[in-house]
C-alpha positions, 0 to 999 in steps of 0.5 A: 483319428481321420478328421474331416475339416470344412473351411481348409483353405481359410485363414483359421482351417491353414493354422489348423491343418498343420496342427491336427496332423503334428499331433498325428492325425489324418486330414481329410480337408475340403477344398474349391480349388487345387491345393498343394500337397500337404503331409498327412492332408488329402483334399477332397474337391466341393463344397458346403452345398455339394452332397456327394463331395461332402460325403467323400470328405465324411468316408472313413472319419472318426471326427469332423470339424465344421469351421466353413461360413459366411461372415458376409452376405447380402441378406438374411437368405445367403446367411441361412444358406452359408451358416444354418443350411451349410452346416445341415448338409456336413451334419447329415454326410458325417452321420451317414459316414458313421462320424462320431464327433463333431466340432462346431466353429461358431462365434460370440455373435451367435449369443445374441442372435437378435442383433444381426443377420449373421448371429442368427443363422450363427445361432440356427447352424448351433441349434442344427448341430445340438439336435443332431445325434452326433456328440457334439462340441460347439466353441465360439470364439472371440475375434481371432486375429493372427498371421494370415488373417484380413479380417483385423488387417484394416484396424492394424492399418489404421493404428499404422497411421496413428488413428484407430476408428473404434465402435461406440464405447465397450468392451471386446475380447479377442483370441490369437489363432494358434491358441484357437487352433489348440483348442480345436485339436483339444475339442477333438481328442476330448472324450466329453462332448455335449458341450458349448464353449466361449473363448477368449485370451484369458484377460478377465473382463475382455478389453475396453476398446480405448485399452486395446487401441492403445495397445494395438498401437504400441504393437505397431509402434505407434502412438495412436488416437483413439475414435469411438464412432457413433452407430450413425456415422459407422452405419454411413463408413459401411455404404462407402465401404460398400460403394469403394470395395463392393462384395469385398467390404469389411465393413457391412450394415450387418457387422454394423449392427453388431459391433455397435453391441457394447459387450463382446466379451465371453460368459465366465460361466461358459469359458473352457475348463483349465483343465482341457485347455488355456491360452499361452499366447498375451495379446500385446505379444500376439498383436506385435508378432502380428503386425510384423507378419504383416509388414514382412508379407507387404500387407502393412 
């Protein structure tokens, strides 16, 4: 198939370039800057609020997958825009190019979108694409971690230190990109559509946060403390966040909101069939490899 993917250039949308083209499938990729060539990719220049770019990107595509979002944002209008209104307009572009498939990258936050800013529009841009008359595929996965990615760098630095700043207590689940990535090319080539998936790395129940600390730390090789922190105290580590690092802050008020949630683990009634796909990768494997990725690129 010609695939059109959004969010080419993230953390995520690198692991799954490769991947879809191995299998030997053609990638049309959306991009805001010159990238190098790729085998199998052509880029396609714009962006999510640029019609003409995305119908480019949609010619001649017989899928689509939407992975481009805003995981940060000043208010509740920049998320809509990012999430909800960004997804209408690849929606739009893949029915007018004749697209039949479309694939939805969504997140755990969209289940409970009364949380924060970011899960309801998370939830608005699902409702968009599970009205459209594409056949659809939603997946929301659980934290993913993996080389490449910052979004889990600061909790890697922390257990580095031997102390890890942890939300109030709860549960949480977690997946490795290269599994996620197996996924979405699963997603992809699956003749059923229709349908709306949570995953996760195959631990029942998730992880207690006090277990993953623990666990993170021996990935890093280190003994660490582990620090539930109170909805208050967190709420104030995200204006220093805010005030020390400005728009390029980990931690915001809205992320706040939800991490404090006690349950962040996947609904078994929404997990996805063994038959269509499984992860291959242990978490305590996936974070050791992880953090020395890191160290081996500087980042830690």
């Amino acid at each position: 198939m010609r695939i059109a993917v959004t969010g080419a250039t993230g953390f995520v949308g690198g692991h799954l370039l490769p991947r879809l083209t191995e299998a030997g499938h053609l990638v049309s990729a959306l991009t805001r800057r010159p990238q190098p060539d790729l085998p199998g990719v052509t880029w396609v220049n714009g962006a999510l609020n640029d019609a003409r770019s995305l119908a480019h990107l949609c010619l001649g595509c017989d899928a689509v997958v939407h992975v481009a979002g805003v995981v940060n944002a000043p208010d509740a209008a920049a998320f809509d825009a990012g999430n909800r209104v960004g997804t209408c307009a690849v929606l739009q572009a893949a029915t007018a190019a004749g697209a039949i498939r479309f694939v939805h990258i969504s997140s755990l936050a969209a289940r409970e979108p009364e949380l924060s800013m970011y899960g309801a529009s998370k939830r608005a841009a699902e409702d968009a694409v599970a009205n459209s008359d594409l056949d659809w595929r939603i997946v929301r996965p659980t934290a993913i971690y993996g080389p490449g990615d910052t979004g889990m760098l600061d909790i890697f630095r922390m257990a580095s230190h031997g102390v890890v700043a942890l939300p109030p207590a709860g549960r949480m689940s977690v997946i490795h990109v290269d599994d996620f990535v197996r996924l979405v090319l699963a997603l992809v080539e699956s003749p059923e559509g229709g349908v709306l998936y949570e995953a996760d790395d195959g631990v029942p129940g998730g992880w207690a946060h006090r277990d993953f600390a623990a666990t993170l730390g021996t990935a890093v090789g280190r003994k660490v403390i582990a620090l539930p922190m109170p909805k208050a105290l967190l709420s104030l580590a995200s204006r220093l966040d805010r005030l020390f690092r400005g728009a390029k802050a980990s931690l915001t008020a809205d992320r706040v909101d939800y991490l404090t949630h006690p349950d962040w683990t996947i609904d078994p009634d929404r997990g996805v069939p063994a038959a269509l796909w499984t992860p291959h990768i242990a978490t305590p494997a996936g974070l050791q490899a992880t953090a020395a990725w890191y160290r081996a690129n500087g980042w830690l």
